[in-house]
Steps between C-alpha positions, in 0.01 A plus 500: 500500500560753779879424626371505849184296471769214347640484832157437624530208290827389573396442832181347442668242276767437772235447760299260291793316402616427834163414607461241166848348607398496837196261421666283242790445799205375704344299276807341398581407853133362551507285183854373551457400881828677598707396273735746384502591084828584362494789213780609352574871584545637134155375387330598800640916474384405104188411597469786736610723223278412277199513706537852650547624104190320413320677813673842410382459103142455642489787686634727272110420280324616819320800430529806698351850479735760586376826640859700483358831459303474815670683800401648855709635775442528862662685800505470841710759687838470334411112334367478187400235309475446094235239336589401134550224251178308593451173301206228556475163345250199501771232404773523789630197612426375827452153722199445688446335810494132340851596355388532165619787279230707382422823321405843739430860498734727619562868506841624586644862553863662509494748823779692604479644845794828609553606868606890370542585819918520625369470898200307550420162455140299384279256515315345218313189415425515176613132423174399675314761276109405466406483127138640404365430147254591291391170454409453890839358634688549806806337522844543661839505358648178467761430780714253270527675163433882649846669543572618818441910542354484853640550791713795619612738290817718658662813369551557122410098479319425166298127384402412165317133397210345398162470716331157344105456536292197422115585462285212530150574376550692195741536200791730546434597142149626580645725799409861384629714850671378779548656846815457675468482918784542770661676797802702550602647837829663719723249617472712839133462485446131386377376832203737506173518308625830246551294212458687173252263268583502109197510240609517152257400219638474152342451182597226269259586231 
């Protein structure tokens, strides 16, 4: 697996573990009426142990579909921006409104964004990007497991991390193209309406 899609996981399995021993602290309070349960502390870091190898072990059988060969590149004035390492699965773990942990598409992307410039600074928001597929989704990057790349860029700064993507109505498997949409502009100029808008389509298959 992709080293840097395993951090995507390592997060993900963090996140749904905290929210699983959230809800078992609640029902545990419920059921015992405020009483207070006693556990000793070395079988309770076993137990945690135990259960975040279990989740990790799972993960690693999810099936991805790397796409490691497929690059673009971008520029705005002295930015520029790199697309590559794009991987999609239909088996990522996530929990649902309800709490439950379920199974979800997901496409995720390494970017690296470069200010080349030694004297002016930039604007970008690519960490909002809008995602365009070939199976009829829009969607935006995902605020939680997205890396943050927006924002300000000044002089000779450079960003690297993961955008994350969860389409809804289709497999990511299935996705054949996608189109990648967002805005970059001069930190001078970010107040007025001369935003530079970013359009890059890239084939999958």
């Amino acid at each position: 697996m992709n080293s840097f899609f395993q951090t995507f996981y390592i997060v993900a399995i963090l996140l749904l573990l905290s929210a699983c021993n959230a809800d078992e602290e609640v029902e545990r309070t419920e059921d015992n009426n405020n009483n207070t349960t006693e556990m000793n502390e070395d079988t309770q870091e076993e137990n945690s142990h135990s259960s975040r190898e279990e989740t990790k072990a799972e993960a690693a059988d999810d099936q991805w579909t790397y796409y490691e060969d497929v690059k673009a590149s971008e520029e705005f004035e002295e930015v520029s921006y790199t697309i590559k390492d794009i991987g999609v699965s239909d088996d990522a773990p996530m929990i649902n409104d309800e709490g439950e942990r379920v199974s979800t598409s997901v496409l995720g992307m390494t970017v690296k964004v470069e200010n080349n410039s030694g004297s002016n600074a930039y604007s970008t928001n690519i960490d909002e990007a809008i995602l365009i597929t070939s199976t009829g989704e829009k969607v935006e990057a995902d605020e939680i497991f997205s890396d943050d790349l927006g924002g300000d860029l000044h002089e000779e700064e450079k960003k690297e991390g993961q955008l994350i993507f969860y389409p809804e109505n289709g497999k990511a498997a299935d996705i054949e193209w996608i189109e990648l949409n967002w805005k970059s502009s001069i930190v001078e100029n970010e107040n007025s309406s001369e935003d530079y808008d970013h359009r890059v389509k890239i084939e999958l298959k």
